[in-house]
PyMOL commands that place a pseudoatom at each C-alpha (Angstrom):
pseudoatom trace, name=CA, resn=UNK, resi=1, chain=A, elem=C, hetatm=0, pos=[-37.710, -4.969, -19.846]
pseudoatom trace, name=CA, resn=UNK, resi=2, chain=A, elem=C, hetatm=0, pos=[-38.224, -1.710, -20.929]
pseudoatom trace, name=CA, resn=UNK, resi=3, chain=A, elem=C, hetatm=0, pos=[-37.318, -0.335, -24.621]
pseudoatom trace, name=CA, resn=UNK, resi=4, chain=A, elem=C, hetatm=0, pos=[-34.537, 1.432, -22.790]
pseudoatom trace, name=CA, resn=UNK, resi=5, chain=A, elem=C, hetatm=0, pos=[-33.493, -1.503, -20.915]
pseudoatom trace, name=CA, resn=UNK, resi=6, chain=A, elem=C, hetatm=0, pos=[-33.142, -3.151, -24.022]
pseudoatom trace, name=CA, resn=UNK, resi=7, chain=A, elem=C, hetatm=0, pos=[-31.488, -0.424, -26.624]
pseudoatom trace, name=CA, resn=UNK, resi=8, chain=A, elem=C, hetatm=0, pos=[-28.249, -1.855, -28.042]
pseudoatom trace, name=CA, resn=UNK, resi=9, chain=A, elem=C, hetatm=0, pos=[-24.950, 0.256, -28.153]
pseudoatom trace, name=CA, resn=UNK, resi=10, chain=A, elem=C, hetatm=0, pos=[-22.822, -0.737, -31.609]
pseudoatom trace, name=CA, resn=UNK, resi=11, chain=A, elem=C, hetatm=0, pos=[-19.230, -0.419, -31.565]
pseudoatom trace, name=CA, resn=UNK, resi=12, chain=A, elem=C, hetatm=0, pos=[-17.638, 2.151, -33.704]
pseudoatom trace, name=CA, resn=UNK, resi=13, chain=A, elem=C, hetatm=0, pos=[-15.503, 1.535, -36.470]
pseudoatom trace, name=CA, resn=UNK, resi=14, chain=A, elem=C, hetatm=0, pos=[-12.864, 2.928, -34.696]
pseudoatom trace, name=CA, resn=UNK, resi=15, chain=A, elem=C, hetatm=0, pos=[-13.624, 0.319, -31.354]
pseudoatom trace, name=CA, resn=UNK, resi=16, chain=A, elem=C, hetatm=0, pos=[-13.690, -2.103, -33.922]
pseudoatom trace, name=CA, resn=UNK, resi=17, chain=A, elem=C, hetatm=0, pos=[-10.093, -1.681, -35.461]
pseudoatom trace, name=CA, resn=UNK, resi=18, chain=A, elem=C, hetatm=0, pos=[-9.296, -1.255, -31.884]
pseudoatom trace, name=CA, resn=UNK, resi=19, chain=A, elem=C, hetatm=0, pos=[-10.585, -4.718, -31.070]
pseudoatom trace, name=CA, resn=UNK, resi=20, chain=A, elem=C, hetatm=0, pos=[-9.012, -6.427, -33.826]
pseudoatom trace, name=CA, resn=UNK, resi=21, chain=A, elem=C, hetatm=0, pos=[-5.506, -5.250, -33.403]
pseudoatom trace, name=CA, resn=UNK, resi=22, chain=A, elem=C, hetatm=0, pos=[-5.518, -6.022, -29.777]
pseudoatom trace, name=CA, resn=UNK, resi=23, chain=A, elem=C, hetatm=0, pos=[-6.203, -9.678, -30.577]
pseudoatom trace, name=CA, resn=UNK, resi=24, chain=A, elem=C, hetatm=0, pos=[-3.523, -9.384, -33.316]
pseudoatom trace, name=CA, resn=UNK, resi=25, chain=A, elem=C, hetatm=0, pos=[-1.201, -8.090, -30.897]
pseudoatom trace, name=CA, resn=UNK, resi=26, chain=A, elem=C, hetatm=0, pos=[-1.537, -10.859, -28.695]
pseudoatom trace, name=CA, resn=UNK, resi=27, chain=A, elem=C, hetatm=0, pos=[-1.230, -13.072, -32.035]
pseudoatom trace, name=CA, resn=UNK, resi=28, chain=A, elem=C, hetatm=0, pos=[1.943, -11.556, -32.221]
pseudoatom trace, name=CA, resn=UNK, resi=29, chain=A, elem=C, hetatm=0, pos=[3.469, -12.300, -29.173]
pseudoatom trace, name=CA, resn=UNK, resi=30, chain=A, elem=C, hetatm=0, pos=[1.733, -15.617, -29.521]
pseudoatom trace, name=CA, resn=UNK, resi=31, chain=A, elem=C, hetatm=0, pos=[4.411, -16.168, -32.630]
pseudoatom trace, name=CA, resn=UNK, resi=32, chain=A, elem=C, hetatm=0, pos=[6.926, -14.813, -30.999]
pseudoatom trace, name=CA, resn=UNK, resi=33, chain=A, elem=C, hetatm=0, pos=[6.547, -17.429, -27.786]
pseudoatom trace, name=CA, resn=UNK, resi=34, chain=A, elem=C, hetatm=0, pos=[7.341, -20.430, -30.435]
pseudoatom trace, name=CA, resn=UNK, resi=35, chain=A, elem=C, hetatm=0, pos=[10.826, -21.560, -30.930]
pseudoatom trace, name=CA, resn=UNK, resi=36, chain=A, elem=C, hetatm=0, pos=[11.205, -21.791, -34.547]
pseudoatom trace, name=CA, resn=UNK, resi=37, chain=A, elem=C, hetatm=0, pos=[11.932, -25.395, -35.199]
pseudoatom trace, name=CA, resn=UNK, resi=38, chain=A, elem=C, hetatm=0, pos=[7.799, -25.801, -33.442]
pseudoatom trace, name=CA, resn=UNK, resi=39, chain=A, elem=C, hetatm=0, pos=[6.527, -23.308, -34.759]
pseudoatom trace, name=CA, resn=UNK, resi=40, chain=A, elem=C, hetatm=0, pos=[6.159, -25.196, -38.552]
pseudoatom trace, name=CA, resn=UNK, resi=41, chain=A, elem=C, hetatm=0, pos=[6.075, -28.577, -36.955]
pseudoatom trace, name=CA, resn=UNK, resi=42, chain=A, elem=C, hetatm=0, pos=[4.274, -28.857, -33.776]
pseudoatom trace, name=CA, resn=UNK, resi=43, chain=A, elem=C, hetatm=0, pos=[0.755, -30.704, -33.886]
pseudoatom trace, name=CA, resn=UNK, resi=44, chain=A, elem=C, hetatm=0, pos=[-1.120, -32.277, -31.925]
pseudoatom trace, name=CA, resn=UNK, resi=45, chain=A, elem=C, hetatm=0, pos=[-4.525, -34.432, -32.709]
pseudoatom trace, name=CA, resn=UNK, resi=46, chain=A, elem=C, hetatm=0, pos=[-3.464, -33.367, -36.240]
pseudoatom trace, name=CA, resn=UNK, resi=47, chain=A, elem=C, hetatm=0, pos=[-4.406, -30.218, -36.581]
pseudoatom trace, name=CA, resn=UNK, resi=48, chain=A, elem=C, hetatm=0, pos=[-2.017, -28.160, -38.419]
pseudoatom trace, name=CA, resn=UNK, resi=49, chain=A, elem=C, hetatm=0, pos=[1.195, -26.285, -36.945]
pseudoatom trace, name=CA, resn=UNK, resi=50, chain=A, elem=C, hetatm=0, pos=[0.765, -23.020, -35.786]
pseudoatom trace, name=CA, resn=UNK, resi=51, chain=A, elem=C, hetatm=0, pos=[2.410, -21.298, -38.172]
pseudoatom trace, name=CA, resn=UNK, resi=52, chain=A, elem=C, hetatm=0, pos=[0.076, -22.605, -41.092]
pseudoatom trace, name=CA, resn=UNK, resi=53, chain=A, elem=C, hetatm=0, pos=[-2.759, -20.955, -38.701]
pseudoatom trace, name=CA, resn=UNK, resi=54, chain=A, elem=C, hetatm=0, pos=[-1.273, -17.546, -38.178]
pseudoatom trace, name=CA, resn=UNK, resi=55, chain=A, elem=C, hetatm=0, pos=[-0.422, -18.027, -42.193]
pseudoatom trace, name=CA, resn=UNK, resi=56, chain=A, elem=C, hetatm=0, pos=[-4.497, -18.592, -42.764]
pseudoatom trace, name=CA, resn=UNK, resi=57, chain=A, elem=C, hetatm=0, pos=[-4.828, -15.308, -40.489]
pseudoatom trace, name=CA, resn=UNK, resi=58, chain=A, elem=C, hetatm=0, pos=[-2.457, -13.481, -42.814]
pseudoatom trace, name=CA, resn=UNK, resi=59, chain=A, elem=C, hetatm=0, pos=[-4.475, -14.761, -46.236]
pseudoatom trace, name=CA, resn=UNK, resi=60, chain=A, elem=C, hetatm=0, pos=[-7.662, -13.781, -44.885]
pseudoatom trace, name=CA, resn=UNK, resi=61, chain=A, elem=C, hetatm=0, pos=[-6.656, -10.129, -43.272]
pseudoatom trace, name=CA, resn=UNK, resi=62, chain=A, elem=C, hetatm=0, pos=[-5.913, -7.100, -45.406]
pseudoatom trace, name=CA, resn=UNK, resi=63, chain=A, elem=C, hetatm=0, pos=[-8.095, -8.968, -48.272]
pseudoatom trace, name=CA, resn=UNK, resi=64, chain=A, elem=C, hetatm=0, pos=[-10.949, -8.960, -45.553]
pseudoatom trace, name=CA, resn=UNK, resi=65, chain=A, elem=C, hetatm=0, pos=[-10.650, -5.013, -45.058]
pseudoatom trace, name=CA, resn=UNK, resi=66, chain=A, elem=C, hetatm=0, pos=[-10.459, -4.240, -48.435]
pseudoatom trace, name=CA, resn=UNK, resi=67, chain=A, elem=C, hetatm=0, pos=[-13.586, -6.636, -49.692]
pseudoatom trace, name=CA, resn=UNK, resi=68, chain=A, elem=C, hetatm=0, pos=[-15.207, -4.865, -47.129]
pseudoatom trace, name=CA, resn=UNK, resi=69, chain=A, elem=C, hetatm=0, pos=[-14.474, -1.559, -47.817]
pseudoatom trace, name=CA, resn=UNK, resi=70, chain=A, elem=C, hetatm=0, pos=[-15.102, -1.833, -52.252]
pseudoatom trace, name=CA, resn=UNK, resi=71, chain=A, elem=C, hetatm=0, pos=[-16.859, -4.897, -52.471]
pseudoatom trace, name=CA, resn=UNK, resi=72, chain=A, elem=C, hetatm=0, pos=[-14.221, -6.980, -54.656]
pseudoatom trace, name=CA, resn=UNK, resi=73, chain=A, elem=C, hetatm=0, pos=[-12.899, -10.034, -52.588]
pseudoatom trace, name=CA, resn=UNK, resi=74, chain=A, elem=C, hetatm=0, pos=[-9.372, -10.803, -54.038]
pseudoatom trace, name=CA, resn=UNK, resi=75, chain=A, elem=C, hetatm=0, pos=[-7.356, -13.498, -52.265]
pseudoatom trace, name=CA, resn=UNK, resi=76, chain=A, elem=C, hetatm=0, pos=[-4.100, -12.744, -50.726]
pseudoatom trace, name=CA, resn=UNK, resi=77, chain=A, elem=C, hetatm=0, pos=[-1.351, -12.692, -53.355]
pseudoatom trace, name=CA, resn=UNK, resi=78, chain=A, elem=C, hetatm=0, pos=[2.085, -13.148, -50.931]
pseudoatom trace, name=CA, resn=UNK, resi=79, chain=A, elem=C, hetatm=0, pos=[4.210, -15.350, -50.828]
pseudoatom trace, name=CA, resn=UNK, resi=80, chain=A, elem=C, hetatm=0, pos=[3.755, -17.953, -48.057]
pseudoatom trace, name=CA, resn=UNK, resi=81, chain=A, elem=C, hetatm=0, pos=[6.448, -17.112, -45.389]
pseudoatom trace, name=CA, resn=UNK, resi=82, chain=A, elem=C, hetatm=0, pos=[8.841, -19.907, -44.361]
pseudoatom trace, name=CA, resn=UNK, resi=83, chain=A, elem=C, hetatm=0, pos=[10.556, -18.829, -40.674]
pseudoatom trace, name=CA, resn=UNK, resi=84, chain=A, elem=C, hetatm=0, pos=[9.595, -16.899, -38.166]
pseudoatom trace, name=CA, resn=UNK, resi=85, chain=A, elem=C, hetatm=0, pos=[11.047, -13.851, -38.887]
pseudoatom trace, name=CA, resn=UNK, resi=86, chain=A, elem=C, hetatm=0, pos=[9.527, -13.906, -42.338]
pseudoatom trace, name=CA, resn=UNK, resi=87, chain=A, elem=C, hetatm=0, pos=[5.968, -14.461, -40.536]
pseudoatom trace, name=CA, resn=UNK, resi=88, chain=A, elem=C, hetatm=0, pos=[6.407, -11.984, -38.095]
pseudoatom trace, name=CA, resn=UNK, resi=89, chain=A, elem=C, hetatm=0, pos=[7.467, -9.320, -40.436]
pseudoatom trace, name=CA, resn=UNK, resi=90, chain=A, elem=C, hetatm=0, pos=[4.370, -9.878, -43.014]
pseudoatom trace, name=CA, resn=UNK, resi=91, chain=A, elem=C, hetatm=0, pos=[2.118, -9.404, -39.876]
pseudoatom trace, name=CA, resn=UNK, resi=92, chain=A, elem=C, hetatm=0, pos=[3.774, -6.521, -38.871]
pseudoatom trace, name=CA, resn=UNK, resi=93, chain=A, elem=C, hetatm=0, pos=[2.936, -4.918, -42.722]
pseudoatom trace, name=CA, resn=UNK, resi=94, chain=A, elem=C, hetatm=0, pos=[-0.746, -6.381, -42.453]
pseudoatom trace, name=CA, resn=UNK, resi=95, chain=A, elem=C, hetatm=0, pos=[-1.064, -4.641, -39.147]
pseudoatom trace, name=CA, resn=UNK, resi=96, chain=A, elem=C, hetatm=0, pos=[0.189, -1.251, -40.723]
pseudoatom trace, name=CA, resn=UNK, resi=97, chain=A, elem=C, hetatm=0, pos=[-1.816, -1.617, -44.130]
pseudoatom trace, name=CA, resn=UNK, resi=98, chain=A, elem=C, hetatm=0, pos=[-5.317, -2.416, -42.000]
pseudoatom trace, name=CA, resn=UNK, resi=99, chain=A, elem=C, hetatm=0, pos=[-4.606, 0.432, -39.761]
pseudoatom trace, name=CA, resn=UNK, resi=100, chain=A, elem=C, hetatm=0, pos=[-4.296, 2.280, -42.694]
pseudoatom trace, name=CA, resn=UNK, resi=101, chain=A, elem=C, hetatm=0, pos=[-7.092, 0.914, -44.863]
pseudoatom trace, name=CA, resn=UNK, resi=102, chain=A, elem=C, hetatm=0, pos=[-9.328, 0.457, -42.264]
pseudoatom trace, name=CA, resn=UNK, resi=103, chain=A, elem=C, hetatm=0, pos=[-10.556, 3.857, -41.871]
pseudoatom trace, name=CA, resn=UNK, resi=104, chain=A, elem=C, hetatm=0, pos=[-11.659, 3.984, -45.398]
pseudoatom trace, name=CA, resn=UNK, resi=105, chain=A, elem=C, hetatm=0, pos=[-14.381, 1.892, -45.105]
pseudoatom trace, name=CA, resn=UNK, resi=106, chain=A, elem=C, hetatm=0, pos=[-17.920, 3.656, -46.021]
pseudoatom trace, name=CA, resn=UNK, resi=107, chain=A, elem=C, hetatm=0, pos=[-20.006, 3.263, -42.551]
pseudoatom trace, name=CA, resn=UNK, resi=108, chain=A, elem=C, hetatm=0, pos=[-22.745, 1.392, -44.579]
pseudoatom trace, name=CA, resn=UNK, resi=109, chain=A, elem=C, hetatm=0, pos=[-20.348, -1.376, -45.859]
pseudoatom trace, name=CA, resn=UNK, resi=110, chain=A, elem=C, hetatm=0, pos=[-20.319, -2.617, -42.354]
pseudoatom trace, name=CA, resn=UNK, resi=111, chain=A, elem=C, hetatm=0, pos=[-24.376, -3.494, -42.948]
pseudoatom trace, name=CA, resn=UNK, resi=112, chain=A, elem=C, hetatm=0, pos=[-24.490, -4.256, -46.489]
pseudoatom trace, name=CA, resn=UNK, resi=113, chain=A, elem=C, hetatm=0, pos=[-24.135, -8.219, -47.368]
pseudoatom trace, name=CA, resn=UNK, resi=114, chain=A, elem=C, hetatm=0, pos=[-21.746, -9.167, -49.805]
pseudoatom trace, name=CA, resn=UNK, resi=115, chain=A, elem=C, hetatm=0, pos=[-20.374, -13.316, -50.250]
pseudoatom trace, name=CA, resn=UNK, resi=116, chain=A, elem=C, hetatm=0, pos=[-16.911, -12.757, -49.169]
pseudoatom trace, name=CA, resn=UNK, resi=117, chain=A, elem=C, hetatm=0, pos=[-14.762, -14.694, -51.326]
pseudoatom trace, name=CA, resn=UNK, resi=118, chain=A, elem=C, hetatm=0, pos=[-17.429, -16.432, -53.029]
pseudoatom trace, name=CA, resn=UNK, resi=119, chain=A, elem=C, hetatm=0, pos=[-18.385, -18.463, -49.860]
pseudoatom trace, name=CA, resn=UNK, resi=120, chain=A, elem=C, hetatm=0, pos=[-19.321, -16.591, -46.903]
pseudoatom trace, name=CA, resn=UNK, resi=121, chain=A, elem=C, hetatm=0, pos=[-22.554, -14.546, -47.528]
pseudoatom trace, name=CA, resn=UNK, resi=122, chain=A, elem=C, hetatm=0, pos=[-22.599, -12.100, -44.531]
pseudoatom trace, name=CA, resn=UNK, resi=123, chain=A, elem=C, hetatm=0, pos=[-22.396, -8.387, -43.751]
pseudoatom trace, name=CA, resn=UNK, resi=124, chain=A, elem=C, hetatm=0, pos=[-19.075, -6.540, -44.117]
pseudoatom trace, name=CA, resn=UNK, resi=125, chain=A, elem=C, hetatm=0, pos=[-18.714, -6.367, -40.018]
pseudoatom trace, name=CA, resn=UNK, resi=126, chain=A, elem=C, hetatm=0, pos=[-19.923, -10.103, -39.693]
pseudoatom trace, name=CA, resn=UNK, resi=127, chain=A, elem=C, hetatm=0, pos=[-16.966, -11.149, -42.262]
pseudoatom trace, name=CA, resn=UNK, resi=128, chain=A, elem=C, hetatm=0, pos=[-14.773, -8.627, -40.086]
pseudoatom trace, name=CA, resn=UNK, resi=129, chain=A, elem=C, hetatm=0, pos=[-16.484, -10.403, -36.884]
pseudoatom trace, name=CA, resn=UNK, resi=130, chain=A, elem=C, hetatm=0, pos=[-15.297, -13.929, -38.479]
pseudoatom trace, name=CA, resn=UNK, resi=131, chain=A, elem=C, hetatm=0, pos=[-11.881, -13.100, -38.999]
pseudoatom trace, name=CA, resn=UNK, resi=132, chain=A, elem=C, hetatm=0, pos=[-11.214, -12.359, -35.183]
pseudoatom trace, name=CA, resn=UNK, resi=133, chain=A, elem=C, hetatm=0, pos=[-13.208, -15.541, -34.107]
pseudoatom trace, name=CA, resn=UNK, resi=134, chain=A, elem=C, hetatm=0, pos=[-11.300, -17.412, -36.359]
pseudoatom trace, name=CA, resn=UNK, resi=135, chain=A, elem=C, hetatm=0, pos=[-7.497, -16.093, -34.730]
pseudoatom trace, name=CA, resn=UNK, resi=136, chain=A, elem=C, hetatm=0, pos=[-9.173, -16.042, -31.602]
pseudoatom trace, name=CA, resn=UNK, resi=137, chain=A, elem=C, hetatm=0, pos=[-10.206, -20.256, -31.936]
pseudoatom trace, name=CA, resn=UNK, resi=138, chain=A, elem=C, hetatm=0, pos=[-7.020, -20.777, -33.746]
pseudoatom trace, name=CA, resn=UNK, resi=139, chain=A, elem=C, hetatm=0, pos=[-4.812, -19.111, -30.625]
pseudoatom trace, name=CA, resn=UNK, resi=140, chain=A, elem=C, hetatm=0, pos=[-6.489, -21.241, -28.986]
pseudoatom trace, name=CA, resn=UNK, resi=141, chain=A, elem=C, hetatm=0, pos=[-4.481, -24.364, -29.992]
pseudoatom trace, name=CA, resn=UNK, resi=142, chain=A, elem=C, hetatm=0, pos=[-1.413, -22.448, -30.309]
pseudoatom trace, name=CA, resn=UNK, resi=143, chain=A, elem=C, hetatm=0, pos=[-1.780, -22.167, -26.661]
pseudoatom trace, name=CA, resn=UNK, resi=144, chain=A, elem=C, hetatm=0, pos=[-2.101, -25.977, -26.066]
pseudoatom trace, name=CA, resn=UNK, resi=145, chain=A, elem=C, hetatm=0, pos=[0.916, -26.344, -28.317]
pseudoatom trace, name=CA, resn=UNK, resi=146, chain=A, elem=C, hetatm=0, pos=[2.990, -24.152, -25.885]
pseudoatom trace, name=CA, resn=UNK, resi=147, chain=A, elem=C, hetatm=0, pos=[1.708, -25.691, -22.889]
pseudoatom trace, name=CA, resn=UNK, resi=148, chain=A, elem=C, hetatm=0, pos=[2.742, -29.029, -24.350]
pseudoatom trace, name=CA, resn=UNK, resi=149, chain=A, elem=C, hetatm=0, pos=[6.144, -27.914, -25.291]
pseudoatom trace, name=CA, resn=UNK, resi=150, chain=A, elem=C, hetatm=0, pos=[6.504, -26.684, -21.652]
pseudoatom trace, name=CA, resn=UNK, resi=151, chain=A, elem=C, hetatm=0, pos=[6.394, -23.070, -22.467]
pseudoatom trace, name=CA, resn=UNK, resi=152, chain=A, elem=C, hetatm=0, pos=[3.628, -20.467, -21.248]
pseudoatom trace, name=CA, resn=UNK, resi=153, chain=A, elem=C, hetatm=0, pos=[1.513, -18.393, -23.649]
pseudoatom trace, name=CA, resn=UNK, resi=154, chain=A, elem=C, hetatm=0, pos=[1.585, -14.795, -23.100]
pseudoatom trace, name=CA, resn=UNK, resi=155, chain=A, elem=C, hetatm=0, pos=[-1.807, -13.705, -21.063]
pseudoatom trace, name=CA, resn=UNK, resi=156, chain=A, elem=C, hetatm=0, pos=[-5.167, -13.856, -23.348]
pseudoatom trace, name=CA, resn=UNK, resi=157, chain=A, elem=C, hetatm=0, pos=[-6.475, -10.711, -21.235]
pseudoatom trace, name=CA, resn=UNK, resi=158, chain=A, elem=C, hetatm=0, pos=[-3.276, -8.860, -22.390]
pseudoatom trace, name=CA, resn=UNK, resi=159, chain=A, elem=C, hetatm=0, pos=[-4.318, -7.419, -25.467]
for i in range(1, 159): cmd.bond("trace and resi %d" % i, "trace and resi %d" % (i + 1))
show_as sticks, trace
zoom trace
C-alpha cells in the first residue's frame, strides 16, 4: 500500500454531531415504539428495561459534551423520568442543549485525554465515540424486547 493508499480521512466535528443525533433519532423513535406499561418493565435474561437504558443514555449525554468541551466531568443532575412522555421530553432538551453545546468544543479537546468521570481515561472524541456505542449496544436489546412483545422496531438504517 502506498502512503496515499493508506492516508486516513477524520470526521469533522460537525459529521460527528451529525452522527450522533442520527443514532439519537432513531433512539427516539425506538422509545416511542414501546407501549408504556413495557417500556419500565420489559426484560428479558435480566437485563434491565429499556427505559432504565435510554435513562443511562440521558445521564451520560449533555455531561459527555460538556466534559469534553471544559474538562470538568459533572454527573447529570435531573431528575430520573418516570413515563414515557417524561423520557421523551428530557431527550428532546438533551438533543437541543448538545446541538447547541456541541459546537463549542475547542478542536483539540477532541485529542486531548482526560478520565471522564473519574473512570474512563480516553480522548474527548473516544468518550464521545463511547457514548454512541453504548446507545447503539443498548438499542440493541430494546429491539429484542419489541420483537418479543410482537411489535417491530423502526429500521436501524433509518437514522
Amino acid at each position: 500500500m502506498t502512503a496515499a493508499e493508506m492516508q486516513v480521512t477524520a470526521l469533522s466535528a460537525e459529521e460527528v454531531l451529525k452522527h450522533w443525533q442520527g443514532h439519537r433519532a432513531l433512539t427516539r423513535r425506538t422509545i416511542e415504539a414501546f407501549p408504556e406499561d413495557k417500556l419500565f418493565s420489559f426484560s428479558l435474561g435480566g437485563m434491565r428495561p429499556f427505559a432504565e437504558l435510554a435513562t443511562e443514555f440521558i445521564r451520560m449525554a449533555v455531561p459527555i459534551v460538556d466534559g469534553v468541551a471544559s474538562g470538568h466531568w459533572e454527573e447529570y443532575a435531573g431528575t430520573k423520568p418516570t413515563t414515557k412522555a417524561e423520557l421523551l421530553a428530557v431527550w428532546d432538551r438533551q438533543t437541543r442543549e448538545i446541538n447547541e453545546r456541541f459546537p463549542a468544543i475547542p478542536a483539540h479537546r477532541f485529542a486531548e485525554i482526560d478520565k471522564a468521570f473519574g473512570q474512563w481515561e480516553m480522548t474527548g472524541i473516544a468518550t464521545i465515540q463511547y457514548a454512541v456505542d453504548n446507545e447503539i449496544h443498548h438499542r440493541g436489546q430494546a429491539y429484542v424486547y419489541l420483537r418479543a412483545l410482537g411489535i417491530e422496531p423502526p429500521h436501524f438504517w433509518e437514522r
